[in-house]
Every structure is written in C-alpha cells, then in structure tokens.
C-alpha positions as a LaTeX table, in Angstrom:
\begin{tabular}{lrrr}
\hline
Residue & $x$ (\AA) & $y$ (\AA) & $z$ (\AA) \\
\hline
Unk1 & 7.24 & 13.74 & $-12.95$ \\
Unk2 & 6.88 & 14.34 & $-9.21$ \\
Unk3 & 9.82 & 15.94 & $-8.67$ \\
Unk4 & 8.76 & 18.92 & $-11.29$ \\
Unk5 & 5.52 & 19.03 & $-9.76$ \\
Unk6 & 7.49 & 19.85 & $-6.64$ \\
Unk7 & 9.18 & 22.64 & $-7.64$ \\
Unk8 & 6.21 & 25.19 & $-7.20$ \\
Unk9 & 6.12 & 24.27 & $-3.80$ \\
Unk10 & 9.65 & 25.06 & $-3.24$ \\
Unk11 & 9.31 & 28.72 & $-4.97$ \\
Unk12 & 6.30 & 29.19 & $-2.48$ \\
Unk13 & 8.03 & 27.67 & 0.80 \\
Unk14 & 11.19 & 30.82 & $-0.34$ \\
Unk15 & 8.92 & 33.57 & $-1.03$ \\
Unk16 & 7.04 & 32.94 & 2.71 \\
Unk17 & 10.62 & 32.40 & 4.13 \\
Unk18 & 12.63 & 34.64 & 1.96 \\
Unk19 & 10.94 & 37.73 & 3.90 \\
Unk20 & 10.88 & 36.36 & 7.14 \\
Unk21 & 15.35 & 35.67 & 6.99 \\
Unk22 & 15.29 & 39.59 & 5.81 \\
Unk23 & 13.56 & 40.41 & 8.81 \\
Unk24 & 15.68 & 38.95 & 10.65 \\
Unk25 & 19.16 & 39.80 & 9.86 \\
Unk26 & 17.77 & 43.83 & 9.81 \\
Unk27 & 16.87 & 42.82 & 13.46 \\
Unk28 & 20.97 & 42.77 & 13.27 \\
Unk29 & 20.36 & 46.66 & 13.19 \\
Unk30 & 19.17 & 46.49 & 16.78 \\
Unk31 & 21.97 & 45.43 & 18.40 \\
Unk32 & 23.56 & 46.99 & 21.07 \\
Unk33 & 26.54 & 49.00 & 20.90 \\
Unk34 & 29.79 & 48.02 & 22.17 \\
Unk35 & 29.62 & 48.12 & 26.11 \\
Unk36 & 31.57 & 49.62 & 28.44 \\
Unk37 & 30.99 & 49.32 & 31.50 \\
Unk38 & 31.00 & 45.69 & 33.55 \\
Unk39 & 27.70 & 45.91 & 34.23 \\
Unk40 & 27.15 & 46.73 & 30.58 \\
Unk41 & 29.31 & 43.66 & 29.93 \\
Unk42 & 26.98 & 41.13 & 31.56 \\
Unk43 & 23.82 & 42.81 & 30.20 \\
Unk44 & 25.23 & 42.27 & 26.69 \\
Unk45 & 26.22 & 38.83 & 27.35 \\
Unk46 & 22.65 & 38.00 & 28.54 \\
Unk47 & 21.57 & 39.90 & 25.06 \\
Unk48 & 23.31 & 37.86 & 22.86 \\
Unk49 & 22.62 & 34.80 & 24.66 \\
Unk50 & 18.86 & 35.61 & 23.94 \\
Unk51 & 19.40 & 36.32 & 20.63 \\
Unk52 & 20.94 & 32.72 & 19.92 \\
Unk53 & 18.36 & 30.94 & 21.65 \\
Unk54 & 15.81 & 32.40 & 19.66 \\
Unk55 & 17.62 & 32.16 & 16.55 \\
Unk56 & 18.49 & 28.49 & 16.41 \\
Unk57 & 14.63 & 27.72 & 16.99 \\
Unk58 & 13.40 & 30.36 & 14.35 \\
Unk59 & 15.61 & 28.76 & 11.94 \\
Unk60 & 14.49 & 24.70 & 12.94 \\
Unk61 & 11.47 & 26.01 & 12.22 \\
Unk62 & 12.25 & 27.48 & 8.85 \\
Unk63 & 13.63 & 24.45 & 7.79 \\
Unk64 & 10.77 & 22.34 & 9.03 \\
Unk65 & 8.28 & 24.36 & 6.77 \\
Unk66 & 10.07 & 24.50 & 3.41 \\
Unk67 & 10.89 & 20.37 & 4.12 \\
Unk68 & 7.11 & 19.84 & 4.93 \\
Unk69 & 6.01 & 22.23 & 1.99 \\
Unk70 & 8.04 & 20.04 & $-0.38$ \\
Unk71 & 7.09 & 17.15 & 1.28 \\
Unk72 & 3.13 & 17.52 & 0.62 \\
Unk73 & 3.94 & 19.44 & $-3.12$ \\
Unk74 & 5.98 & 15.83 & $-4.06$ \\
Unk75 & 3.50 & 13.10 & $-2.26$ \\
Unk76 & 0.04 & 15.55 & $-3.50$ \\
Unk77 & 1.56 & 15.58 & $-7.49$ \\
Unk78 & $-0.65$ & 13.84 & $-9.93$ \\
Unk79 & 0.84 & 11.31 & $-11.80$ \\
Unk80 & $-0.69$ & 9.16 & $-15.02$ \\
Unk81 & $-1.78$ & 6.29 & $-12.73$ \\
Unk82 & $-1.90$ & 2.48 & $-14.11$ \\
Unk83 & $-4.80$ & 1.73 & $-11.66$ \\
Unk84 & $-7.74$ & 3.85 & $-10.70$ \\
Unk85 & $-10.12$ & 2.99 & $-8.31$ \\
Unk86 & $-13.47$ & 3.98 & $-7.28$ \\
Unk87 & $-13.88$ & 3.89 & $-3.44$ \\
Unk88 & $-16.86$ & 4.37 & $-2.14$ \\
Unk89 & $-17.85$ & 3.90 & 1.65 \\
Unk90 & $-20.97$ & 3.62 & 3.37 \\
Unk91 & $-22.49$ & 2.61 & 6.67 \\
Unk92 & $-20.54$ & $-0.07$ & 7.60 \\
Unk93 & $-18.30$ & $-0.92$ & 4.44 \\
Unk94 & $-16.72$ & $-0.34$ & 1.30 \\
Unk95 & $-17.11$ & $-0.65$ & $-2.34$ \\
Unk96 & $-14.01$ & $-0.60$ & $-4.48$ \\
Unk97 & $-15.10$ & $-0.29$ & $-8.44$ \\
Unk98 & $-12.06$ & $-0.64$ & $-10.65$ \\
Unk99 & $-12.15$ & 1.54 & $-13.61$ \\
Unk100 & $-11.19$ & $-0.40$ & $-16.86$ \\
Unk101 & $-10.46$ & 3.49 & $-18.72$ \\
Unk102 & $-12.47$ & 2.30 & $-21.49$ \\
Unk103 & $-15.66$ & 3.83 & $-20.53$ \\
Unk104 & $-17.31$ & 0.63 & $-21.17$ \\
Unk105 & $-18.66$ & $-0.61$ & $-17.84$ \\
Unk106 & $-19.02$ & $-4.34$ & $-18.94$ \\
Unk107 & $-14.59$ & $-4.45$ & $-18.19$ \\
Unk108 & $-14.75$ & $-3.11$ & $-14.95$ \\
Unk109 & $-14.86$ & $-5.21$ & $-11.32$ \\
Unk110 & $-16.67$ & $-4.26$ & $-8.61$ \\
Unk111 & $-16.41$ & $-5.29$ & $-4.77$ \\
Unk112 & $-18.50$ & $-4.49$ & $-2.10$ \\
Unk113 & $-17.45$ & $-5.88$ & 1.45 \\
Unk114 & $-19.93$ & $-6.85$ & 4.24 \\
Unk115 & $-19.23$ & $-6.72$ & 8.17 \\
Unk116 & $-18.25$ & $-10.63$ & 7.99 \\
Unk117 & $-16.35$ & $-10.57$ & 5.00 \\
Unk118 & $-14.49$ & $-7.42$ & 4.76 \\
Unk119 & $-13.27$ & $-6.51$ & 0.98 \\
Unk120 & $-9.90$ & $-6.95$ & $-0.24$ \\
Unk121 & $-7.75$ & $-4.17$ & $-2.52$ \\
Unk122 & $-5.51$ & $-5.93$ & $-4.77$ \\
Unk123 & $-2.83$ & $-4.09$ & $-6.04$ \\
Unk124 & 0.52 & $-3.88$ & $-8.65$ \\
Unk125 & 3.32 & $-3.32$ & $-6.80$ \\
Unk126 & 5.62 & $-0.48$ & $-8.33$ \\
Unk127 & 3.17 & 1.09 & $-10.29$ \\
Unk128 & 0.59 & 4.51 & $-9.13$ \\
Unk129 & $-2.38$ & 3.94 & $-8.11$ \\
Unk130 & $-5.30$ & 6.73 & $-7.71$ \\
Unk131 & $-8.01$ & 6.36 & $-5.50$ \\
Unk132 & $-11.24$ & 8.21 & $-6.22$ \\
Unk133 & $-12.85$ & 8.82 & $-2.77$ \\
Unk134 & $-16.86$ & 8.99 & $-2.29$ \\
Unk135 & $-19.28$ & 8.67 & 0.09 \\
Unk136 & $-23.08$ & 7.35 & $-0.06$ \\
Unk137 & $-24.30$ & 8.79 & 3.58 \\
Unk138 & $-21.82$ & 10.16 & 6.26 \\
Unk139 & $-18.14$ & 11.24 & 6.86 \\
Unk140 & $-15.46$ & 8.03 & 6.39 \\
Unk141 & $-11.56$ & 8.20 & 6.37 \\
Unk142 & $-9.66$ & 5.58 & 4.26 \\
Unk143 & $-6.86$ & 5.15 & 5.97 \\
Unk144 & $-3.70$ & 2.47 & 5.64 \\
Unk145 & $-1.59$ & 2.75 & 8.77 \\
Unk146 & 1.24 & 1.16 & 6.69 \\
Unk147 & 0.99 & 3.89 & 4.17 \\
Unk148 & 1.04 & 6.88 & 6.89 \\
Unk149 & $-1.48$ & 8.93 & 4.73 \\
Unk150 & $-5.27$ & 9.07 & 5.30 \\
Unk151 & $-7.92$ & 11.22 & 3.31 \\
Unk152 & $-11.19$ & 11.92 & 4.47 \\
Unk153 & $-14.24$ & 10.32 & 2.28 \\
Unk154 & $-16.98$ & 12.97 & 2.27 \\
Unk155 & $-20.25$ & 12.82 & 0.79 \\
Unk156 & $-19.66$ & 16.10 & $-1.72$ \\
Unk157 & $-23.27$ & 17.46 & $-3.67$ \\
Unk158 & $-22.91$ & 17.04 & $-6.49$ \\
Unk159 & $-20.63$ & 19.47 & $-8.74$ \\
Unk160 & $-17.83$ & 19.16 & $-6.18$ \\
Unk161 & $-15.24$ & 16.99 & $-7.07$ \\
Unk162 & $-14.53$ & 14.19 & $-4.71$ \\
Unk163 & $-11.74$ & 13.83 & $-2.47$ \\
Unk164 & $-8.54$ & 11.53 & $-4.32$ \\
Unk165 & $-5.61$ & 9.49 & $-3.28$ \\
Unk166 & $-2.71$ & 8.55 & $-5.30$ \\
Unk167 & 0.55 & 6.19 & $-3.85$ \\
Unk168 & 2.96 & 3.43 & $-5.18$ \\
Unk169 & 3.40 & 0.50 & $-2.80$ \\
Unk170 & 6.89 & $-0.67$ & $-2.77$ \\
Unk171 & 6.59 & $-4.05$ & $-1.19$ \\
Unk172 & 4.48 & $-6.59$ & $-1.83$ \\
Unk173 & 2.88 & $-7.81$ & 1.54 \\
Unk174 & $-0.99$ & $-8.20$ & 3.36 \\
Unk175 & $-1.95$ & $-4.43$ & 4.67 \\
Unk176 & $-4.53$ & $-4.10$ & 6.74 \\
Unk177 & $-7.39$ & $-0.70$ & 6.13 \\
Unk178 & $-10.32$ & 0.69 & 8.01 \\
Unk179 & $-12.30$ & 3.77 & 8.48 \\
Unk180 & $-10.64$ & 6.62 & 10.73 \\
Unk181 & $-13.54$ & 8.57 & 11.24 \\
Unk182 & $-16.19$ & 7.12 & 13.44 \\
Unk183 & $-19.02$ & 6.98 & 11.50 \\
Unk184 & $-21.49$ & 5.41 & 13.75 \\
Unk185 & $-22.44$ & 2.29 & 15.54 \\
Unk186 & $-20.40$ & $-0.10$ & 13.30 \\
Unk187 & $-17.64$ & 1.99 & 12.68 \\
Unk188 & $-15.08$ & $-0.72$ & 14.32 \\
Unk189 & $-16.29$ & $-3.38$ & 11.57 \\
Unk190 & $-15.66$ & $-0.77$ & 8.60 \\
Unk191 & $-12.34$ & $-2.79$ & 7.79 \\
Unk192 & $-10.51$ & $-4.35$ & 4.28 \\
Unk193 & $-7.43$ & $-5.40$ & 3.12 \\
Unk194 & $-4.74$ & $-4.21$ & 0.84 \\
Unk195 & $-3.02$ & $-7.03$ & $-1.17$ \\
Unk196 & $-0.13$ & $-5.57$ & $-2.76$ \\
Unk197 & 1.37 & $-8.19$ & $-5.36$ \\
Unk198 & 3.75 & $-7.93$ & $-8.18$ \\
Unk199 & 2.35 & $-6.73$ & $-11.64$ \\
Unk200 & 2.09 & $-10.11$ & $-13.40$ \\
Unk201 & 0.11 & $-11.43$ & $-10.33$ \\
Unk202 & $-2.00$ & $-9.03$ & $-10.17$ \\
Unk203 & $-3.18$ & $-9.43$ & $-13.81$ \\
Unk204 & $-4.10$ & $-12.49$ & $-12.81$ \\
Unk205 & $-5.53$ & $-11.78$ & $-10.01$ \\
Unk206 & $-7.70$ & $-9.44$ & $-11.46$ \\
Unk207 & $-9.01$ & $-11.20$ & $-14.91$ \\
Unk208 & $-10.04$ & $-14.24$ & $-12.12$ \\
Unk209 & $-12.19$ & $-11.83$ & $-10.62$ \\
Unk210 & $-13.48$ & $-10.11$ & $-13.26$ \\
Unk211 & $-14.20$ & $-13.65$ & $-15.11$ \\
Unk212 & $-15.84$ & $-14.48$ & $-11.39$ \\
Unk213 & $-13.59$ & $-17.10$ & $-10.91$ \\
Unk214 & $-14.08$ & $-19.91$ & $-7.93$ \\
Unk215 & $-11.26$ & $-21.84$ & $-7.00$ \\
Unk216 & $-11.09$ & $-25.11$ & $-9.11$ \\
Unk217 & $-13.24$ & $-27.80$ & $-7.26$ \\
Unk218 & $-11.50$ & $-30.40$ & $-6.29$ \\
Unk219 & $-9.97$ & $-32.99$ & $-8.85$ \\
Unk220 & $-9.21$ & $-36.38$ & $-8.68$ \\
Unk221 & $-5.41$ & $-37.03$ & $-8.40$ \\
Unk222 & $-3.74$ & $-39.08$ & $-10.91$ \\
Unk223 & $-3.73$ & $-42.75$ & $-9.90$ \\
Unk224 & $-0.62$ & $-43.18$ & $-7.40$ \\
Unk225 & 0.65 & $-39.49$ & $-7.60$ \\
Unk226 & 1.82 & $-38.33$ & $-4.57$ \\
Unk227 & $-0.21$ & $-35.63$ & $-2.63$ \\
Unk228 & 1.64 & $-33.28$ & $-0.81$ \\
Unk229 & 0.06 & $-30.88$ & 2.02 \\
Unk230 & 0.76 & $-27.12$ & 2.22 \\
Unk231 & $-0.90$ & $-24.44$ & 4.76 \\
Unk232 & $-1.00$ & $-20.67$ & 4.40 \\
Unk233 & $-1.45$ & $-18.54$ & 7.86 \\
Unk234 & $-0.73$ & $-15.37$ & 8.90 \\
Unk235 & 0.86 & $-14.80$ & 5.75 \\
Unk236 & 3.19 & $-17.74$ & 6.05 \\
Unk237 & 3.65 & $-21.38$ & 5.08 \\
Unk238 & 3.69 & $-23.97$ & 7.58 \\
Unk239 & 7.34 & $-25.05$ & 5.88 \\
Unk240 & 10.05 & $-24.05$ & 4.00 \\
Unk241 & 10.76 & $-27.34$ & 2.75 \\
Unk242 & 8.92 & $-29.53$ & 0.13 \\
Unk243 & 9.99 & $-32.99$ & $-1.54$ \\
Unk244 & 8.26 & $-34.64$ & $-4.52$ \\
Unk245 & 9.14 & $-37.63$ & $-6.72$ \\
Unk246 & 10.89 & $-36.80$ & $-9.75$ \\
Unk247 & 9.80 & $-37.59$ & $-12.80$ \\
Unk248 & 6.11 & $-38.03$ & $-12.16$ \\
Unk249 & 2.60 & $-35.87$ & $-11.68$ \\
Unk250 & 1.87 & $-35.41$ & $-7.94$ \\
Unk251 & $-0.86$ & $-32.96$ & $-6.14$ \\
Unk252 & $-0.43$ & $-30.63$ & $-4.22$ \\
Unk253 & $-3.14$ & $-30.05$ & $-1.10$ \\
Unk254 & $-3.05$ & $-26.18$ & $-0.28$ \\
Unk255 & $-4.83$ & $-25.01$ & 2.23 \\
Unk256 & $-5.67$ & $-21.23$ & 2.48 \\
Unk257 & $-6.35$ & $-20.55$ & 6.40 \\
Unk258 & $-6.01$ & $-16.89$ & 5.69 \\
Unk259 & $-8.89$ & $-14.52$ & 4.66 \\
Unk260 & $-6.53$ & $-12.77$ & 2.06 \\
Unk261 & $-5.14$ & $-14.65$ & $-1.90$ \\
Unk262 & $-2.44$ & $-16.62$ & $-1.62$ \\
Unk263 & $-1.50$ & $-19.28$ & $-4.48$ \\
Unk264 & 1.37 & $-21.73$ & $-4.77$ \\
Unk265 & 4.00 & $-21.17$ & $-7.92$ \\
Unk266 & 6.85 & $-23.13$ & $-8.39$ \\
Unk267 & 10.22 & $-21.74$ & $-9.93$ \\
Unk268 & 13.70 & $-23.16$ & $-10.85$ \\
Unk269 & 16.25 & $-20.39$ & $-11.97$ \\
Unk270 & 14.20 & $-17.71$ & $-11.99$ \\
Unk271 & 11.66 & $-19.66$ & $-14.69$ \\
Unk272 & 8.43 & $-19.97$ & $-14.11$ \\
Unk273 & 7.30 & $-23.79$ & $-13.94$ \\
Unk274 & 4.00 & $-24.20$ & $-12.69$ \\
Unk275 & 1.80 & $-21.24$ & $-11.31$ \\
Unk276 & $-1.24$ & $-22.36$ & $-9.60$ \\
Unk277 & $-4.70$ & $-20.39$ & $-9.23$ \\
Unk278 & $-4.77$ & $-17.22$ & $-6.51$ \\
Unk279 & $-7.59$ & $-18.03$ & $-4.14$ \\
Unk280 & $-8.43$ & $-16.33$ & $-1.07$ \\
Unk281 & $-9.32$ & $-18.11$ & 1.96 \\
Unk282 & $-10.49$ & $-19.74$ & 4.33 \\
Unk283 & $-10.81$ & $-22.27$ & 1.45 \\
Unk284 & $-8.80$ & $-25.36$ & $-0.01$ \\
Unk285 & $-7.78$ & $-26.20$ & $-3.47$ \\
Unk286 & $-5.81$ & $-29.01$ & $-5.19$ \\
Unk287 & $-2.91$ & $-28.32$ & $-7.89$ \\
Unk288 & $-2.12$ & $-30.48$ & $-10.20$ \\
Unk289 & 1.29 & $-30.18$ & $-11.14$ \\
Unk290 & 2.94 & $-32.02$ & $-13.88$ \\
Unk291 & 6.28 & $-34.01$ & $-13.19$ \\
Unk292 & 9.21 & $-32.19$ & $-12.53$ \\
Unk293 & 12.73 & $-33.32$ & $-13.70$ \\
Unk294 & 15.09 & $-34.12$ & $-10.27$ \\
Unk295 & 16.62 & $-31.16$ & $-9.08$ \\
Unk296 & 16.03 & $-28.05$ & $-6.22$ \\
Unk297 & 12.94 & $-25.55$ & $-7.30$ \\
Unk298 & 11.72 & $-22.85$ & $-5.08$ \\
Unk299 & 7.86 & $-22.53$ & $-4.25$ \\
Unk300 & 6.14 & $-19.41$ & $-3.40$ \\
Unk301 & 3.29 & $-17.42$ & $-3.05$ \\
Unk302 & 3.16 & $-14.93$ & $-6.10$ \\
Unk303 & 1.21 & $-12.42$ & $-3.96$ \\
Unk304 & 3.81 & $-12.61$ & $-1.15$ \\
Unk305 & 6.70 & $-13.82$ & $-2.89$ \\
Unk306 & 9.13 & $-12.68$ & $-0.51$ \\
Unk307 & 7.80 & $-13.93$ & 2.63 \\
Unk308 & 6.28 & $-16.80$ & 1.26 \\
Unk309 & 9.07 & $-19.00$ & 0.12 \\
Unk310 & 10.71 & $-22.22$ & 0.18 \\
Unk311 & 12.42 & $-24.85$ & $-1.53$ \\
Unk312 & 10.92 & $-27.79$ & $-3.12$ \\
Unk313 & 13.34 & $-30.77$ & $-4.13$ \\
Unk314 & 12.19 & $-32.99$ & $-6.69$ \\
Unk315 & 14.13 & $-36.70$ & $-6.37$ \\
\hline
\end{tabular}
C-alpha cells in the first residue's frame, strides 16, 4: 500500500526536475565554437572544465530531491493501522489513550505518566501503528531517537486536525522517548518509554492493563520445591543458564530491577510451556511453574525475546 501511495510523489519529483534537465542540455546551445587559436584552446579547456564541475553537482542534487521526495511520499502514506493511539502532552508529561475502534470508551486504556514515573508505550512489533498527536497547553515534540522521525505536538483550536504519526517497529527492544521542544522548566523530565514486543505479548500485555492488573502477590511455594532466582537489568538477565529438578513444581524468584515489563516464559522446540505474567519494575514476583519433564528448554523474556534469553535444563 505504501509503495502506491508513493508514486504521486515520484510524478511530482519529474515534473519539478523534468524542466530543470531541459534547461540544461539547451544550455548545450551555448557552447563555444570550435577554437582556433592556442589561446582559444586553453580558454575552452577552462570552459568545459566549468561546465563539468557544475554539472556533476546540479545533477547530485537532482538525485537527492526526487530520492528525498519519495522518501517522505513512502514514510508520510497512510496505512489501515492495527493500533491507534491518542498522545497527548502537557506540562511535564504524557498521556497515551489507546483507542479500542469501537467507539465505546469503557475498552479503551489510558496512561498518564508523572515526572517520577515516566509512562511506558507498549507496542506489536510488525504491525502500523498511528499516533494521534495533541496538546493541552504549549508546543511538545514526540520524538524516538531510535525511530529518526519526530513530529511536533501543537495545541491546534479546534477544527484543525491534529498533527499524526504512523511507523512499524521492526525489532522488539526497550526505546527510550522525550519531548524535543523545550517546553518550559521541566522540559528535561518530559520522558517515556517505547516497549516494542511481539504481537501475542502485547495482547497480553495490554488486556493486563486494561483489566488493571498488579503483579500476583506473592505465593507460597509448594512444600520442598525448589526456588530459583532470576534478575532483569538493563534489559538483560543476570544469566544465561538455569537448572531445575525434573519432574517436580519449583518457583521461580524474578526480580524486575528495570522500570520497563519484562516476564519470564519458558519454551522447548519452539512450544510454549509456561508463560509467566509481564510486570514492570522495580518490583518482584514469584512463578509458579509446574514440573517439567528432563530435558534443555529455553527461557526468555516475551517482550525482549531476543536479548533476553537463555537455557534452562531440567534434570
């Protein structure tokens, strides 16, 4: 679909540069007749060499313009997005409202960050995403650095239609977001975080939060299971490595340093086996995981799964 929605741009990038080649090659008409005399020699050679070197620049920049022009037709086209989000900024933070599309306001979530605890984004991996930008006071800028686009957030009268955003994020991984326009004393604090996680987990992640789910308190472990620690930091595990018991319940102790969701999901040939709760940190939480037969499973985050990884070895 984007790459029709390009095409207009490219028919408008040829008619701007169509004109300007035919301009040039009927400069062709002004060159200089065959000389002859040597000093006529060394004037034409110092003619033609002009004419190159402002030629090969003239037609970098031709090329530049049509690329760009296509560039901004392809990354501006709308698309039929599977998330749409209400942004809305204000002095010092954000509100992100996710739109349900069924008009009925009950199904939506709503966020709204604070200078302490900044808001986090989640988001489906592989799928568009629009972003409906507004503003309750003064001039903000969402901006991403990882996704190399920002869009002013203006605070339009109403009648105007505010400012959108659409993108797909490719990778799943922790972004980090803030304002780009300074916007007053707190403008450094105007921060949140994009968690981009594969479809499935983001389901999850968002019925938890729309049911207002807390992590599970605490539970008492089954009498003599084993209880086995795991720590999430900087968007990593503190091992690679895990080893149960075979053939019996054990616990395992994750704790959540970071101020983003992680979870702990444990797979063996691609199947999913267990899939404990996403919880964002700083907090703590105990799965309970039923026994697993003896063999080699992997364990991962499902909202980093591929830099949060390991092997677990049931024995």
């Amino acid at each position: 679909m984007q790459r029709w929605a390009a095409r207009p741009g490219v028919r408008k990038a040829f008619r701007i540069a169509g004109p300007l080649l035919v301009m040039a090659l009927l400069g062709g008409c002004l060159f200089p007749p065959t000389p002859e005399t040597t000093q006529a020699k060394d004037v034409f050679t110092l003619y033609v060499l002009e004419i190159v070197w402002t030629a090969i620049p003239t037609i970098i920049v031709l090329f530049l313009f049509v690329w760009s022009t296509i560039t901004l037709s392809t990354t501006q086209a709308k698309s039929d997005p599977a998330v749409t989000i209400e942004v809305t900024g204000f002095q010092w933070q954000w509100t992100f409202h996710y739109l349900d599309g069924d008009n009925d306001p009950k199904n939506d979530y709503s966020v709204t960050g604070t200078a302490a605890n900044p808001p986090v984004m989640g988001l489906p991996t592989g799928e568009p995403i629009r972003l409906i930008l507004k503003s309750s006071d003064v001039i903000h800028s969402f901006f991403v650095p990882h996704f190399l686009v920002k869009r002013d957030v203006i605070p339009f009268p109403n009648g105007i239609n505010p400012n959108e955003l659409e993108f797909t994020v490719s990778d799943p991984g922790t972004y980090g977001g803030q304002c780009a326009e300074f916007c007053g004393d707190l403008h450094s604090k105007m921060t949140f975080t994009v968690e981009a996680m594969a479809p499935a987990a983001f389901q999850t992640w968002l019925a938890d939060a729309k049911a207002g789910k807390t992590p599970p308190p605490t539970g008492t472990p089954p009498p003599g299971a084993a209880v086995i620690k795991l720590t999430a930091q900087n968007a990593a595990f503190n091992t690679s490595s895990l080893q149960v018991p075979a053939g019996k319940p054990f616990v395992i102790h994750f704790d959540n340093k970071d101020a983003v969701a992680h979870n702990v999901g444990i797979y063996q040939g691609g199947k999913e086996v267990f899939t404990g709760q996403i919880v964002t940190g700083p907090t703590t939480t105990d799965y309970q995981v039923p026994a697993l037969a003896a063999g080699s499973y992997t364990f991962q985050c499902d909202v980093h799964p591929t830099q949060m990884t390991g092997t677990l070895v049931a024995k």
